[in-house]
C-alpha positions as CSV (number, residue, x, y, z in Angstrom):
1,X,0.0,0.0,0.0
2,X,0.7,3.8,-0.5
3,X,2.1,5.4,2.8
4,X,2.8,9.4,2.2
5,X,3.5,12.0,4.5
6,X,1.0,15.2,4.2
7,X,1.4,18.1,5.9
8,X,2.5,16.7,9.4
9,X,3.3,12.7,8.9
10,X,1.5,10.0,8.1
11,X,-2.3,9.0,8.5
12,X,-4.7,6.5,7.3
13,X,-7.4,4.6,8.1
14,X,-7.0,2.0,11.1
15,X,-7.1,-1.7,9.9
16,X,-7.1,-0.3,5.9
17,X,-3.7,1.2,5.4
18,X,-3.1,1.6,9.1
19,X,-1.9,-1.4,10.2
20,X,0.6,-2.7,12.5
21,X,3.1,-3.8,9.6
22,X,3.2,-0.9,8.3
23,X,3.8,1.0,11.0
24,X,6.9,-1.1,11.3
25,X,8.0,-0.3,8.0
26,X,7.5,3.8,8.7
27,X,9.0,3.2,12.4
28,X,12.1,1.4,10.3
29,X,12.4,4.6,7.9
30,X,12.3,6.7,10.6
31,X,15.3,4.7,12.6
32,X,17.1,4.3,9.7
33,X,17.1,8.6,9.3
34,X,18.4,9.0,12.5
35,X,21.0,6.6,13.0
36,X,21.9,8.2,9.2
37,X,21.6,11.8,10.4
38,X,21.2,12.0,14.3
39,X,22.4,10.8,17.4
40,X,20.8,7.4,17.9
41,X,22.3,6.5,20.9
42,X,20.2,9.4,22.5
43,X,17.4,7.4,21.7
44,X,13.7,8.3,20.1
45,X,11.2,8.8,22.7
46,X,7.6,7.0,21.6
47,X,3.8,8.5,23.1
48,X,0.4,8.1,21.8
49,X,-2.7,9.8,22.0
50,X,-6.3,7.9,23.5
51,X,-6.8,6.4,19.7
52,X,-8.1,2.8,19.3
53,X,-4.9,0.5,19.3
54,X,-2.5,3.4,20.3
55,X,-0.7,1.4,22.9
56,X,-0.3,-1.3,20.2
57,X,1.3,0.8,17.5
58,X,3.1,2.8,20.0
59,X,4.6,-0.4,20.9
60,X,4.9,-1.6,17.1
61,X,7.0,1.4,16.6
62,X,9.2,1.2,19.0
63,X,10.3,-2.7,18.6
64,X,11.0,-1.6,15.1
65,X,13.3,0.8,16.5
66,X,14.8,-1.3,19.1
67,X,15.8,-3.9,16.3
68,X,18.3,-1.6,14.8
69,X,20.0,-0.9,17.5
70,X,18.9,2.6,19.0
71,X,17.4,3.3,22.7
72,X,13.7,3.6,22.8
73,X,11.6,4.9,25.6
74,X,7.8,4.5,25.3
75,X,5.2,6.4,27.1
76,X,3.7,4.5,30.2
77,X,-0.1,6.3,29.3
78,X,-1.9,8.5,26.3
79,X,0.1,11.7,26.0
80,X,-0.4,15.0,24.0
81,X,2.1,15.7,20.8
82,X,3.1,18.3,22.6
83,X,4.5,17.2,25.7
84,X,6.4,14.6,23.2
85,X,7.9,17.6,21.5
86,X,9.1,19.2,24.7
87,X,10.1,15.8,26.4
88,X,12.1,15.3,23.1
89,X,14.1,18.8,23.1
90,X,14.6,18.3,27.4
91,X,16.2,15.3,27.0
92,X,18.0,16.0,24.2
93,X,16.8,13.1,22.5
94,X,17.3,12.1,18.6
95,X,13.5,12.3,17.7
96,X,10.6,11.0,18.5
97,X,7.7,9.3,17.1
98,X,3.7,10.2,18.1
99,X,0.9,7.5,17.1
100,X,-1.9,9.8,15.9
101,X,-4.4,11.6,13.9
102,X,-4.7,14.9,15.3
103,X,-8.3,16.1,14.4
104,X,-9.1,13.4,12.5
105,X,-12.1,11.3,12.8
106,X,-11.8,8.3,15.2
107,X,-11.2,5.5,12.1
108,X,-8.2,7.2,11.4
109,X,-4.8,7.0,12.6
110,X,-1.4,8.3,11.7
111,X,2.5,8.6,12.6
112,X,3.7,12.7,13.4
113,X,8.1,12.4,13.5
114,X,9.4,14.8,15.9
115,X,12.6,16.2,15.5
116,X,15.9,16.7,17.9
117,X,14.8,20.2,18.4
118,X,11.5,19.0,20.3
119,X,8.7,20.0,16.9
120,X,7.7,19.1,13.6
121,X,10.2,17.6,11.3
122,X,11.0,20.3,8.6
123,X,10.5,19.8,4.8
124,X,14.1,18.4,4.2
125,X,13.8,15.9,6.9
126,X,10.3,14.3,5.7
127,X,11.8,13.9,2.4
128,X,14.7,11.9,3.8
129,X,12.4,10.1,5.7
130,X,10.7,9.5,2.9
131,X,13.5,8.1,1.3
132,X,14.3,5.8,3.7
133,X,10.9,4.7,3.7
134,X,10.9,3.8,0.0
135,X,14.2,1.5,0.4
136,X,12.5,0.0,3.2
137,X,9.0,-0.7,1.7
138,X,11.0,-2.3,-1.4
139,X,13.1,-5.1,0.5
140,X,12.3,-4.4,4.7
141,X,10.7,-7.9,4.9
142,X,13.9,-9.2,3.6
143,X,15.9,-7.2,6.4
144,X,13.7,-7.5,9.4
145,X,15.2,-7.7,12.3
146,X,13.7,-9.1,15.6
147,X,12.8,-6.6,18.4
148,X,15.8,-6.4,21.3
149,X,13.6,-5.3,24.1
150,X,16.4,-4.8,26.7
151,X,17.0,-1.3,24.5
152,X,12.8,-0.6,24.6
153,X,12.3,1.6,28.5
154,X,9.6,3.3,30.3
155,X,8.5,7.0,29.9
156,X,6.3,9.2,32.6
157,X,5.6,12.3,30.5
158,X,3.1,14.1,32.5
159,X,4.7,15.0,35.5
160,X,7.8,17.2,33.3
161,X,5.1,18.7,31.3
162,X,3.3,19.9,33.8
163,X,6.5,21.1,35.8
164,X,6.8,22.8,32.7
165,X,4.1,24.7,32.2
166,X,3.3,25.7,35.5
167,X,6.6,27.8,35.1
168,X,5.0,29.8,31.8
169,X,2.7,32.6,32.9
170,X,1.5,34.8,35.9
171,X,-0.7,32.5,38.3
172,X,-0.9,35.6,40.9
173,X,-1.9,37.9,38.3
174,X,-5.1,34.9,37.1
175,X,-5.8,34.3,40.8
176,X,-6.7,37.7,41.4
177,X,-9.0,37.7,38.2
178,X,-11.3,35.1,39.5
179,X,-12.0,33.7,36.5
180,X,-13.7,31.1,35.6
181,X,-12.9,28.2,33.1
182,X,-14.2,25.1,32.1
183,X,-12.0,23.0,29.5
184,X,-13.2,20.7,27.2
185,X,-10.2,18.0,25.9
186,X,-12.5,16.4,23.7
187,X,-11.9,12.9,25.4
188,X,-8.2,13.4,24.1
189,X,-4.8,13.1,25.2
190,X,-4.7,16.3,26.9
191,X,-7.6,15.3,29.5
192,X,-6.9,16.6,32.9
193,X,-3.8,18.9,32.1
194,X,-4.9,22.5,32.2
195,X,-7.6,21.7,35.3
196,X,-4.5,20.0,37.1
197,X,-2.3,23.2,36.8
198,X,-5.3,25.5,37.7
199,X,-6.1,23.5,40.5
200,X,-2.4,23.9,41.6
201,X,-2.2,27.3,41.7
202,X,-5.6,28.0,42.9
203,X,-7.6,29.0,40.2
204,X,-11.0,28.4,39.0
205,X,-11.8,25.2,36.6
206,X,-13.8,22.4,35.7
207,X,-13.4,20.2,32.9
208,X,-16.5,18.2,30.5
209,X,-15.5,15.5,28.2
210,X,-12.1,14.6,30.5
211,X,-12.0,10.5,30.2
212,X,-10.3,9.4,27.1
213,X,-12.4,7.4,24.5
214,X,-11.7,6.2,21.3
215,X,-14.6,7.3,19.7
216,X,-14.1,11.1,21.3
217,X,-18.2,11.0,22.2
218,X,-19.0,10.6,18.6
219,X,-18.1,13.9,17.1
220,X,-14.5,14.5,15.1
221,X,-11.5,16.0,18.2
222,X,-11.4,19.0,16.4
223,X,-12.3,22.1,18.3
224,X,-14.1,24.2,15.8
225,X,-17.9,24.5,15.1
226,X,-19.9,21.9,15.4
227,X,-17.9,19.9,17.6
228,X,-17.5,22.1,20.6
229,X,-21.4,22.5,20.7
230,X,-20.7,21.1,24.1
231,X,-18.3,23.2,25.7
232,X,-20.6,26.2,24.4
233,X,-23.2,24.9,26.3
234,X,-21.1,24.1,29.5
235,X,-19.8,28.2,29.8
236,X,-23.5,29.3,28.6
237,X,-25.0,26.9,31.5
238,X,-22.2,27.6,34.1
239,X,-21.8,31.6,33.8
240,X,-17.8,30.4,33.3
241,X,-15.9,33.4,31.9
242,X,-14.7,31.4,29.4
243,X,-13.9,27.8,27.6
244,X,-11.2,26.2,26.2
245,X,-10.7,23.2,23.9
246,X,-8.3,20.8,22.3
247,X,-8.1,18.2,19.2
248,X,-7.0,15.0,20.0
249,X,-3.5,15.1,20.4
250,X,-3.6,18.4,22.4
251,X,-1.9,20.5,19.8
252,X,-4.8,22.7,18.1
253,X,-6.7,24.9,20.2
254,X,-10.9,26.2,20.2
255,X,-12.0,29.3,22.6
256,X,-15.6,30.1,23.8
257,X,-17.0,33.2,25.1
258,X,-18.9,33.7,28.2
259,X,-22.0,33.7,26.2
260,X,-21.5,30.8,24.3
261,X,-19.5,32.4,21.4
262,X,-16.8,30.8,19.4
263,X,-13.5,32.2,19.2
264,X,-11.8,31.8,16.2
265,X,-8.2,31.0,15.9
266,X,-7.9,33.7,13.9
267,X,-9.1,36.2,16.7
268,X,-7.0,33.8,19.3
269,X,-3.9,34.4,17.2
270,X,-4.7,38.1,16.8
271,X,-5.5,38.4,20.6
272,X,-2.2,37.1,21.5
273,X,-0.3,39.0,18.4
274,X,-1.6,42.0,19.8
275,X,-1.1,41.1,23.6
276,X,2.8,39.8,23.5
277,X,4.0,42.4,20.8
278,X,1.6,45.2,22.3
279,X,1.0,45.0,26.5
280,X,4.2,42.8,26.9
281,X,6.3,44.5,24.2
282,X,8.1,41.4,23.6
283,X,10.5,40.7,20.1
284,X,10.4,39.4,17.5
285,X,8.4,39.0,14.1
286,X,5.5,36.8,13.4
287,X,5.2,34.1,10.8
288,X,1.8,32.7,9.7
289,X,0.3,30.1,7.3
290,X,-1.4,31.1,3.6
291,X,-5.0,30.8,5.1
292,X,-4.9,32.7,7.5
293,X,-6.7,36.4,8.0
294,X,-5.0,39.5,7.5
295,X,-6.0,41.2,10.4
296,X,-2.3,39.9,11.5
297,X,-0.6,41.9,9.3
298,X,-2.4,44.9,10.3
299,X,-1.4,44.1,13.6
300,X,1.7,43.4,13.2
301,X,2.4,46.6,10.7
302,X,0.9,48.8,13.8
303,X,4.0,47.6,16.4
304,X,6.3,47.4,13.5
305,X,6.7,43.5,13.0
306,X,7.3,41.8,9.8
307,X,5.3,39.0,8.5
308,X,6.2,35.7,6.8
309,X,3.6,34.2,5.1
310,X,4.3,30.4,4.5
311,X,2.5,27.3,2.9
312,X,0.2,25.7,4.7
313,X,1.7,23.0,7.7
314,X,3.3,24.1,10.9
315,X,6.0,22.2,10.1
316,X,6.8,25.7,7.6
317,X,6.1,27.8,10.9
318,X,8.3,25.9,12.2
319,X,11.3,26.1,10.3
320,X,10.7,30.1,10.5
321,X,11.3,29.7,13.9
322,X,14.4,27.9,13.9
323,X,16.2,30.1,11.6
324,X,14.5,33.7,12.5
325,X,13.5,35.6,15.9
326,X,9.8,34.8,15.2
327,X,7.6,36.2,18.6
328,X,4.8,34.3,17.3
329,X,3.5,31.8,14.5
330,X,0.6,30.3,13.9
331,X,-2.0,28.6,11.4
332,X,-6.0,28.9,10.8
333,X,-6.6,25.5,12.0
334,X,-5.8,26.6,15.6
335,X,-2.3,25.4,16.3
336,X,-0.1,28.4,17.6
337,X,3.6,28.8,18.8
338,X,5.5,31.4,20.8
339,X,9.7,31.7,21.1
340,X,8.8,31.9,24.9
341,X,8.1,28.2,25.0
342,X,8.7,25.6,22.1
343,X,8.9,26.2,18.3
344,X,5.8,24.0,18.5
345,X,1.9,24.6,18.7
346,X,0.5,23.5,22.3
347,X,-3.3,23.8,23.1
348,X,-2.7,23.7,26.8
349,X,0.2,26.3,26.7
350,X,-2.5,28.4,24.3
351,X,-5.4,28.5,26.6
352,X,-3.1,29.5,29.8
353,X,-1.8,32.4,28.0
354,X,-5.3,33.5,26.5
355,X,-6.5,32.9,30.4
356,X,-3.5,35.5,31.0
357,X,-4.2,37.8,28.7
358,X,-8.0,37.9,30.3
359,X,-6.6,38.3,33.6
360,X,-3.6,41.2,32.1
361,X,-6.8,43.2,30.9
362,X,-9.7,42.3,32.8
363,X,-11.5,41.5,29.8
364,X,-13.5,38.6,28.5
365,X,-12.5,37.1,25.0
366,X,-15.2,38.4,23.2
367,X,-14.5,42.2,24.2
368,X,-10.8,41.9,23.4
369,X,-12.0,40.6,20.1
370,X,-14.3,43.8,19.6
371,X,-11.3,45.9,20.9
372,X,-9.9,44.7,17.9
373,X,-12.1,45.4,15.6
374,X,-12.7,48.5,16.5
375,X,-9.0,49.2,15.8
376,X,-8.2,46.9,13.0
377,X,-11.7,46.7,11.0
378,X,-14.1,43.8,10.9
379,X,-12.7,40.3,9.4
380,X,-15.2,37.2,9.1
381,X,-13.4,34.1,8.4
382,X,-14.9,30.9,7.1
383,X,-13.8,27.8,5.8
384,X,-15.6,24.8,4.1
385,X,-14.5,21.2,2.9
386,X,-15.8,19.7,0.3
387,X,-15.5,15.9,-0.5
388,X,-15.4,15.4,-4.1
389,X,-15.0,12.7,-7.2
390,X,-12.1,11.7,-8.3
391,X,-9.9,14.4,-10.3
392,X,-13.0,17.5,-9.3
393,X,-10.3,18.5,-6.6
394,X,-7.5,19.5,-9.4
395,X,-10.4,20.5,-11.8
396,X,-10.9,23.2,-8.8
397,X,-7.4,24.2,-8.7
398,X,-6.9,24.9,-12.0
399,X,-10.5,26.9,-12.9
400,X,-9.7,29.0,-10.1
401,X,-6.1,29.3,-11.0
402,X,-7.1,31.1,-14.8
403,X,-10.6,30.9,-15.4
404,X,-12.4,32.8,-13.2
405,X,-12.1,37.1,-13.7
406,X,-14.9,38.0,-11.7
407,X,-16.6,36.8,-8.0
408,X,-19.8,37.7,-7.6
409,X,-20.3,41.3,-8.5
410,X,-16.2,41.5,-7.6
411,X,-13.6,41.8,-10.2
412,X,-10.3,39.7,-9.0
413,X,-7.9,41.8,-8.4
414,X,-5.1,39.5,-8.3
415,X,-4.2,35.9,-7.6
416,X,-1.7,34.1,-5.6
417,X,-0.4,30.4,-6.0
418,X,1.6,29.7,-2.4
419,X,-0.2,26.9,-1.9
420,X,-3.7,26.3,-3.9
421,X,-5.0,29.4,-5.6
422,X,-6.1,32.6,-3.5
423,X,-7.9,35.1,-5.2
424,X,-8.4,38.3,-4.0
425,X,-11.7,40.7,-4.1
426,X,-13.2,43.9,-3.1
427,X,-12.2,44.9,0.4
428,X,-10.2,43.3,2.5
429,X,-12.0,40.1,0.6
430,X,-9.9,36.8,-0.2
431,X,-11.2,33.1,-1.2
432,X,-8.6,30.3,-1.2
433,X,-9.2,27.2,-3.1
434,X,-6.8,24.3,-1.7
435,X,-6.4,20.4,-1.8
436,X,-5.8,19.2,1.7
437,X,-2.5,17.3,2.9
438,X,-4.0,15.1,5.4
439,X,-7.6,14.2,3.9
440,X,-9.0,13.6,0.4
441,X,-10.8,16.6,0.3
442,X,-10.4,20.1,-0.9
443,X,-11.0,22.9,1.1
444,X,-12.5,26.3,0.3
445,X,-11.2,29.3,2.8
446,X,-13.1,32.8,3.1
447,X,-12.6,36.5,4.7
448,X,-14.2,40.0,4.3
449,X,-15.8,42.4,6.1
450,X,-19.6,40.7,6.9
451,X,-20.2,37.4,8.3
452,X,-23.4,37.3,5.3
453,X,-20.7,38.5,2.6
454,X,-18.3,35.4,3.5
455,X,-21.3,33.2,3.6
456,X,-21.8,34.3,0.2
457,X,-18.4,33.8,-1.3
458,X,-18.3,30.1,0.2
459,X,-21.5,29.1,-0.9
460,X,-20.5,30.3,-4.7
461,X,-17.1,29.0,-4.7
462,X,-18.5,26.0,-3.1
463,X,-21.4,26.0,-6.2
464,X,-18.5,26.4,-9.3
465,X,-17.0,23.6,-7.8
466,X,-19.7,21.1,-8.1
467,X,-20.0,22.1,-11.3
468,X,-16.3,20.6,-12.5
């Protein structure tokens, strides 16, 4: 079978193409990189997420490993990427590998490589994983070696996490808020985390949806509308000042408002561009994916930051990181990074600094939002996938790409290609037309001025390509 790396590993669906063999094969690839390119005797650290069978392909992967030769310590319990990552980077380890999907429905699984420098492995390193992976897939039944479990040991991740975290913002400053939170982990690996370090340091939280389940309650882990109709309802029925969610594996982040509104990660992002470079007057220059609204840039031109734009995969954020003084980066799909923690997106670390932020102000989410719309203008974001026959998704691509001159009653202005085909409109008014990188779908992205106008846009964008 196929087995390709999207935008952040490798995913498929569990007992189709995600199967224990060939997670061997991809765990083999991966060992094979790093005794090529890394230290392998600092070993690869293995976790999983609350996924059916993680345990057992967490376990695959690492007697793969073992049998070349190289250390392996394995996570004891369900852990988020993140606290991988930073584990990974603390212990100066050669990589390590996390067993999941991310947001992706239950049936699916996947394999996420992360690198020596504790985040997602950069272009050049997929493709030698890659590589690897194709040598192996052609003759690794051949070559396969048996499992030496005396080189396989255990990992407790949550405890340095934690120790971690706790360490990251003002916890006098949110005690004397008295705020309230609830937090909603979407039955994921990042239940319990952020009640446990409020509950530490004396701070207000409860938590819905905390036990980890394989089928995450029937609804996709990723916290955008619909799926955090729950956590919605929690603030709305417990008067909490606000709510916080994560996907999965703990990496992406979704905000609610005391009434029951959904943040965007847009508006999150903005919030904390504004926040850190503004209130805290903290360096450094922001980097941020194609999709994403350009209420940054306005933000960022108004304290005199520069802004990358890259394609569309943190692991592009991430390599911005690395090589420049980038304060924050971040991507529509709610996964966000600062330089004071990791070059790597965290939900948990996400909602404690929104909660922060609250607290720094003495604002709810939804008037910091307004604050900044009343500064920056109004921007209405909205995204829609669309599952489609074969070959309609590059039919898309392309009639966006040369055919279409006018929008609506919009002339196009101009077009970019970074990564699908954005077309710009009007005022402040974009449409992006892209194939997705995890999932056989392609996915339609929308901002202007009016929530109605956006609707609009999607809904004809949406209508052309049904038409293909």
């Amino acid at each position: 079978m196929q087995i390709r790396f999207g935008t952040d590993g490798w995913r498929g669906v569990i007992a189709e193409d995600f199967t224990v063999a060939n997670v061997r094969q991809v765990a083999t690839a991966i060992a094979r990189y790093v005794i090529r390119a890394e230290k392998p005797q600092s070993g690869v650290l293995i976790g999983c997420d609350s996924r059916f069978g993680g345990p057992l392909f967490a376990r695959a992967a690492a007697e793969a490993i073992s049998a070349t030769g190289t250390p392996v310590w394995l996570s004891d319990a369900p852990c988020p990427s993140p606290a991988l990552s930073l584990l990974v980077r603390q212990r100066e380890a050669a990589g390590g590998i996390m067993i999941t999907a991310s947001h992706n429905p239950p049936r699916w699984n996947g394999v996420k490589y992360k690198a020596s420098y504790g985040s997602s492995a950069l272009p050049g390193i997929v493709a030698e994983i890659e590589k690897e992976l194709v040598e192996v897939l052609a003759n690794g039944s051949r070559r396969a070696l048996p499992p030496r479990k005396d080189f396989i040991h255990s990992l407790h991740v949550r405890a340095p996490y934690l120790e971690t975290l706790s360490k990251l913002i003002d916890w006098e400053r949110l005690r004397q808020s008295k705020f309230r939170f609830v937090v909603d982990p979407m039955h994921g690996a990042a239940c319990g985390l952020f009640r446990e370090l409020c509950a530490r340091h004396g701070v207000a939280c409860d938590e819905i949806r905390g036990n980890y389940d394989p089928l995450f309650g029937g609804v996709n882990p990723e916290p955008i509308q619909p799926h955090v109709a729950a956590l919605q309802e929690a603030v709305r029925n417990g008067k909490y000042d606000a709510g916080f969610a994560a996907d999965g594996d703990g990496d992406r982040i979704g905000a609610v408002d005391a009434d029951g509104t959904f943040i965007t990660p847009h508006q999150i992002f903005a919030i904390l561009l504004w926040h850190l470079a503004g209130a805290r007057n903290q360096t450094g220059d922001v980097a941020k994916t194609f999709s994403t609204t350009k209420m940054i840039d306005k933000i960022a031109k108004k304290f005199g930051r520069t802004v990358f734009e890259t394609p569309i995969g943190f692991k592009h954020i991430c390599e911005l990181m690395l090589e420049r003084d980038i304060l924050l980066g971040g991507e529509e799909s709610g996964g966000l990074a600062t330089k004071m923690y990791l070059p790597e997106r965290d939900a948990t670390v996400t909602a404690l600094l929104l909660a922060e932020v609250m607290a720094w102000h003495g604002k709810r989410l939804g008037e910091l939002v307004k604050m900044l719309h009343d500064e920056f203008g109004v921007h209405h974001y909205g995204r829609v996938d669309l599952e489609l026959r074969a070959g309609q998704k590059e039919r898309a691509v392309q009639h966006f790409g040369s055919r279409v001159e006018r929008l609506l009653e919009w002339r196009i202005e101009h077009r970019e290609d970074m990564d699908g085909q954005k077309l710009y409109f009007g005022e402040a008014g974009w449409v992006l037309v892209r194939i997705s990188g995890t999932e056989q779908m392609l996915r339609v992205y929308a901002e202007t001025a009016h929530p109605q106008t956006t609707e609009r846009v999607l809904d004809e964008v949406c209508a052309q390509v049904r038409q293909l």
